[in-house]
C-alpha positions in Angstrom: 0.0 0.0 0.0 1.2 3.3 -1.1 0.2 6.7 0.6 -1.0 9.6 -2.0 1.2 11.6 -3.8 1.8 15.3 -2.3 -0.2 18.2 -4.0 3.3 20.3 -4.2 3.5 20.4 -8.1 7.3 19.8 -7.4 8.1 17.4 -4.9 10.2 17.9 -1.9 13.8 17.0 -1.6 13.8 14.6 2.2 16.8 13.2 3.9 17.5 10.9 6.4 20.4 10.4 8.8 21.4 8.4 11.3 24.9 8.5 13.3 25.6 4.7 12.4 23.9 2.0 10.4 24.2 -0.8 13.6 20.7 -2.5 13.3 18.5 -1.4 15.4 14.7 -0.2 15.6 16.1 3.8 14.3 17.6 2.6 11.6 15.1 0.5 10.1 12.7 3.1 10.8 14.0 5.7 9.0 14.4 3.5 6.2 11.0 2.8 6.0 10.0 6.5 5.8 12.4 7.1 3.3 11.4 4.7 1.1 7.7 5.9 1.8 8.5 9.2 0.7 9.8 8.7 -2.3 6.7 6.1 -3.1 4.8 9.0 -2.3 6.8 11.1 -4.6 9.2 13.0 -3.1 12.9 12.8 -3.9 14.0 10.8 -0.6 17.8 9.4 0.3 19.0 7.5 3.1 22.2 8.5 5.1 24.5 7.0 8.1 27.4 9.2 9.2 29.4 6.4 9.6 29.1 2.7 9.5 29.4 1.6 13.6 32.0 -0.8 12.5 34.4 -0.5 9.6 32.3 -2.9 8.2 28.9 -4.1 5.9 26.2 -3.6 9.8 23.3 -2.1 8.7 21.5 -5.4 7.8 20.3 -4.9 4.4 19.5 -1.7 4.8 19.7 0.9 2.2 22.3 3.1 3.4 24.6 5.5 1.9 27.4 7.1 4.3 28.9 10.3 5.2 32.1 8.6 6.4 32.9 5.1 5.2 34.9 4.7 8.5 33.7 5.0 11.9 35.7 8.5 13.3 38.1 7.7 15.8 40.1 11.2 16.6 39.5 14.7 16.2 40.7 14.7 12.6 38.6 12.3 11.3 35.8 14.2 12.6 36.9 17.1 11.4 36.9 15.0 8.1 33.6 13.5 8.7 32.2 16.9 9.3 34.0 18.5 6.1 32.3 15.5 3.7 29.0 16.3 5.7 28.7 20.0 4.8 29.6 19.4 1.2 27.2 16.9 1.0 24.4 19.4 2.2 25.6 22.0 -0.2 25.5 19.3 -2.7 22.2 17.8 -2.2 20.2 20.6 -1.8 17.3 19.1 0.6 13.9 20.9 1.3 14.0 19.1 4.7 16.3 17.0 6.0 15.7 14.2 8.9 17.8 13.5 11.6 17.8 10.7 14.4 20.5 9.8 17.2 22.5 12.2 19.0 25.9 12.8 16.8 23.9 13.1 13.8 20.9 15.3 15.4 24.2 17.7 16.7 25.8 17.6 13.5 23.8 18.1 10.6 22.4 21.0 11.9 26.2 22.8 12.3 27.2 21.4 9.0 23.3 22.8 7.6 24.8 26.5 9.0 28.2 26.2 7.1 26.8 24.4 4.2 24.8 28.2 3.8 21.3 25.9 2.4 18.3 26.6 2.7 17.4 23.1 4.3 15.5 22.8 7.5 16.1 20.3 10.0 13.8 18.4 11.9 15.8 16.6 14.7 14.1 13.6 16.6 14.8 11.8 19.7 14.1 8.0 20.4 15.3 7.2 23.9 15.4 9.3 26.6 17.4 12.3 27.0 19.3 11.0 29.6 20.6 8.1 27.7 22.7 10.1 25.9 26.3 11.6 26.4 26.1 15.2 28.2 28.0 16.9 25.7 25.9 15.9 23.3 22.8 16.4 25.5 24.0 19.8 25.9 24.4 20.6 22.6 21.3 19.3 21.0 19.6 21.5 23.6 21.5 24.9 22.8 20.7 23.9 19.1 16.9 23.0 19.6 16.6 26.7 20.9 17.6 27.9 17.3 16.8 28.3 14.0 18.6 25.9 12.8 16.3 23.4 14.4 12.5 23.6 13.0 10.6 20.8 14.7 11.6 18.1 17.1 9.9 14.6 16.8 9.4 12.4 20.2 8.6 9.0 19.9 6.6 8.3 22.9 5.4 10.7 25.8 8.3 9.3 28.2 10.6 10.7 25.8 9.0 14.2 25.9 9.0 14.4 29.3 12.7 13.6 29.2 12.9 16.9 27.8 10.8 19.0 30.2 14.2 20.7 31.6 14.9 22.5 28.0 14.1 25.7 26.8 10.5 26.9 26.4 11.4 27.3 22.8 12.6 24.1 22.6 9.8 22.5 24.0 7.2 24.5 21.5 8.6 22.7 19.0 8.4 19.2 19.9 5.5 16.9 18.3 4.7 13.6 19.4 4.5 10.8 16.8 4.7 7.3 17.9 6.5 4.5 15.7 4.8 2.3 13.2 5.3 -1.3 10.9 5.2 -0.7 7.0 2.5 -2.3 5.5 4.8 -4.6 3.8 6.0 -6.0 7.5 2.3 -5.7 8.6 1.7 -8.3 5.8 4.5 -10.3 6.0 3.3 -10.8 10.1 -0.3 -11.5 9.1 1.1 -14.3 6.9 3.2 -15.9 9.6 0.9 -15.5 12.6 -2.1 -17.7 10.3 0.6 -20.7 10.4 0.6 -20.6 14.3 -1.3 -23.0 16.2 -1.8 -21.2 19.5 -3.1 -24.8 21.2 0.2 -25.6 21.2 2.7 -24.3 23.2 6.3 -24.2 22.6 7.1 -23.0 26.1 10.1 -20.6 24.5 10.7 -17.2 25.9 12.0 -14.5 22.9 14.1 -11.3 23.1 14.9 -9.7 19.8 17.5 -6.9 20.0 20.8 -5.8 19.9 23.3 -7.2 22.6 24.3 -4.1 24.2 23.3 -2.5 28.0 20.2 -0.8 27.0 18.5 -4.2 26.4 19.1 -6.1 30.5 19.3 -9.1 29.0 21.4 -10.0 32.2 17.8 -10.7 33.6 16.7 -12.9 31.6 19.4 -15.2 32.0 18.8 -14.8 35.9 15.2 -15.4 34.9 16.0 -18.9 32.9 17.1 -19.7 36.1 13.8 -20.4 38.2 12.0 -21.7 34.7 14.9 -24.9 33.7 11.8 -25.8 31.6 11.4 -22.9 29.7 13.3 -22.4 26.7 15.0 -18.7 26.4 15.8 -17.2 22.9 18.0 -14.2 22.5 18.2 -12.8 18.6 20.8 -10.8 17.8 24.5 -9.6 18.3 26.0 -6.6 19.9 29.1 -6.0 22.0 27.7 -8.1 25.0 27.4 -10.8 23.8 31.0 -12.8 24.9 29.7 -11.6 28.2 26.0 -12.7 27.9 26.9 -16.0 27.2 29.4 -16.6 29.5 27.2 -15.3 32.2 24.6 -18.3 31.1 27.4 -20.6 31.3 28.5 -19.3 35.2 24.7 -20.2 36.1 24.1 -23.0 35.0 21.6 -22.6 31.8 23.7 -22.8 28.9 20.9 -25.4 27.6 18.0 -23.7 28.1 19.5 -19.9 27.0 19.9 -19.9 23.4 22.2 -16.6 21.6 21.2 -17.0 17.3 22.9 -14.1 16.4 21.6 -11.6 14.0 18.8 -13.0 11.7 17.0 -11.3 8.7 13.8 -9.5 9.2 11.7 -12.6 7.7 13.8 -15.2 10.0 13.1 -12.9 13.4 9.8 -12.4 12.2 9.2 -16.7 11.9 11.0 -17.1 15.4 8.6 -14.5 17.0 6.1 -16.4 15.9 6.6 -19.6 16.9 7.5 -18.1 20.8 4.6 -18.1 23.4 6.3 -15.1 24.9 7.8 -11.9 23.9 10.7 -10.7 26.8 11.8 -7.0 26.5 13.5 -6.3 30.3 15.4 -3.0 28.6 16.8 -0.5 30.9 15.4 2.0 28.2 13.6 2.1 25.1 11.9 4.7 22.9 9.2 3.5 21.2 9.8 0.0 20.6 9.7 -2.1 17.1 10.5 -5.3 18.1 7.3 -5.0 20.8 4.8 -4.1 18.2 6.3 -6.3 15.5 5.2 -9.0 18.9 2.1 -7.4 19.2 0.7 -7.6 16.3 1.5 -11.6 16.0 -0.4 -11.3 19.5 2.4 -12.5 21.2 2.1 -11.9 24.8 4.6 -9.3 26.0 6.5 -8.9 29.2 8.5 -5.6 29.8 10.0 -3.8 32.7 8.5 -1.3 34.4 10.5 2.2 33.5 8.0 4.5 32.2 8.6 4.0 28.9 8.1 1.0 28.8 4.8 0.8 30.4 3.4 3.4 28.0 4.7 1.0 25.1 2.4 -1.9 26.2 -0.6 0.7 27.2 -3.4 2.4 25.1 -4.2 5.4 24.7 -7.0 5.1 27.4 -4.6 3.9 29.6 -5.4 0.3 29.5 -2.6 -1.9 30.5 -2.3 -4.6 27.4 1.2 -6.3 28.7 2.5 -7.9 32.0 5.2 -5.6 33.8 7.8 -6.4 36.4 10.3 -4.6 38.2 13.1 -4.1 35.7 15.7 -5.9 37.8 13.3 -8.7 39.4 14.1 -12.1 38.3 11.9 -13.9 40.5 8.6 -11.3 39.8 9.7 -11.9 35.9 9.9 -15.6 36.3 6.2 -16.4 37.8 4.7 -13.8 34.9 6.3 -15.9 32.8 5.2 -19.2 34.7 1.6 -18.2 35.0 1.2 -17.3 31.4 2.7 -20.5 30.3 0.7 -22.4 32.9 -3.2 -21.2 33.0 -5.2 -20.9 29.6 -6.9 -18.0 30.7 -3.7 -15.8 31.4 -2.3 -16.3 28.6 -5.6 -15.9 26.4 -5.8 -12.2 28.2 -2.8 -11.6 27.3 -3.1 -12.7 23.2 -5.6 -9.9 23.6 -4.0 -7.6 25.1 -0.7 -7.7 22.7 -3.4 -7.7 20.0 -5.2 -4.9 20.6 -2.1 -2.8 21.1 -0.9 -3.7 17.5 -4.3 -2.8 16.1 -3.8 0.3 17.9 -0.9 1.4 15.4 -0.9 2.1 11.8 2.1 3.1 9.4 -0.4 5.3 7.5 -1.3 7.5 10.4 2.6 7.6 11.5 3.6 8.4 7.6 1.2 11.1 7.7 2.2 12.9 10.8 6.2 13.2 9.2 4.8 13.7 6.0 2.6 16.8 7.4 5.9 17.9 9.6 7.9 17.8 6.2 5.9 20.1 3.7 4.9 22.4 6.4 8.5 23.1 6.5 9.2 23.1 3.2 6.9 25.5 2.6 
């Protein structure tokens, strides 16, 4: 499904960055609008500053980079940043997207030396506090600027992040939550018709990058009081030597399984066939992976930070995932336990999970960016 063509007899010139092309729920996000945009007839390209390794990460995604190495010292950054500003001058954007801290810092400097006429809508999707303060401080002396024309939050939690900025830089920020493309939204209704929910595969899922953010220390503490249960971690990330020695240490090697990174289509089957979707992360924004989950009504377990909680809730509030206290091991186990173990749990919870996934739609999520974009443009 394609969205309708703009009414601007000439259409816009978008861009989207990113600092790195690491998968990750940002990434494949902004790829998804991109290639929306330019369904929808807009001249649209896809950018990462740099690649996070010096090497092919961003999944398939359609990338291009600024820097075709990840800066590691003031000169290459300066470099970075020189390539960056002739690139603007170059490309010539109506509006220009930007998501992660790095990138939401620098394109707007190199917009200013570039001298274009571009205008920059930065976007935040974590909390504030998760980033450096340098950067921190800097995206909030730039959001007070006219540099910076609109600033996208991905949840509530993550507005409220910023409450201590500048009453400018609050005016400007909208709230749009994340979406699935249509294509994913099809691929999922496909899968989920295979699945025979009257049997159980007692298997726990986590989909994510190995990294801090995600705790997936917990679930290996969790595996711990469930030796029955079987625990599925997809994909890779800089913890993972760690991770799985931990799940060596205590004792459930057999029952914790590490795939590595898998394609969309694979993570998508392995959802699937889970009775449970696991997402104990010490911080999110608005999470993919969970609505990817909800709309295979997977049941969904989270921790309780606030954002979090609003990503399994409604818009009226209604509660439509279990929540635990985001180090609790024990609280996370007998959720997982009682969900596994009585019909009607786990039959409330398919509903909930499903009725959060109905609650979202790419078209309304398209609309809002698209609506942010030609305002600005104009």
């Amino acid at each position: 499904m394609h969205l309708p063509k703009t009414d601007r007899s000439t259409p816009i010139r978008v861009g989207f960055f990113v600092t790195h092309s690491d998968p990750g729920g940002v990434q494949q996000l902004w790829a998804n609008l991109s290639r929306e945009f330019a369904n929808s007839g807009s001249s649209s390209s896809l950018f990462a500053l740099y690649p996070y390794q010096d090497s092919d990460t961003d999944a398939g995604l359609p990338f291009d980079y600024v820097s075709t190495k990840r800066p590691k010292g003031p000169l290459s950054i300066a470099a970075l940043f020189f390539h960056l500003v002739q690139l603007l001058k170059r490309k010539q954007y109506d509006v220009v997207f930007t998501a992660m801290p790095a990138a939401n810092v620098l394109v707007p400097l190199a917009r200013a030396l570039a001298g274009a006429r571009t205008r920059i809508i930065t976007s935040h999707h974590t909390p504030a506090d998760t980033y450096s303060a340098k950067l921190r401080k800097l995206d909030f002396l730039l959001g007070r600027t006219r540099l910076i024309e609109r600033i996208v939050a991905v949840s509530k939690s993550v507005s409220n992040s910023l409450a201590s900025t500048s009453a400018t830089y609050r005016s400007k920020i909208e709230i749009i939550h994340n979406a699935l493309p249509e294509d994913v939204e099809q691929r999922l209704r496909v899968v989920a018709a295979k699945r025979d929910w009257s049997l159980r595969t007692r298997t726990v899922i986590a989909t994510g990058r190995l990294a801090e953010q995600k705790n997936y220390p917990v679930i290996i503490r969790t595996a711990r009081h469930l030796p029955d249960v079987s625990f599925v971690i997809v994909g890779s990330g800089p913890e993972e030597t760690n991770l799985r020695n931990m799940a060596m240490s205590y004792g459930v090697g057999h029952s914790v399984s590490f795939l590595g990174q898998k394609t969309r289509a694979e993570t998508l089957d392995l959802l699937a066939g889970s009775d449970i979707f696991f997402q104990p992360s010490l911080f999110e924004g608005h999470s993919l992976a969970l609505l990817e989950a909800a709309k295979l009504g997977v049941p969904i377990v989270v921790s309780d930070v606030p954002v979090q909680v609003e990503g399994v809730s409604l818009k009226n509030g209604e509660l439509c995932g279990r929540v635990a206290s985001l180090h609790d091991d024990k609280a996370f186990a007998q959720i997982i336990r009682e969900l596994l173990e009585n019909e009607e749990a786990f039959a409330a919870a398919r509903e909930g999970a499903a009725a959060l996934g109905n609650a979202s739609t790419f078209s309304n999520m398209y609309s809002a960016y698209q609506t942010l974009a030609l305002k600005a443009a104009l």
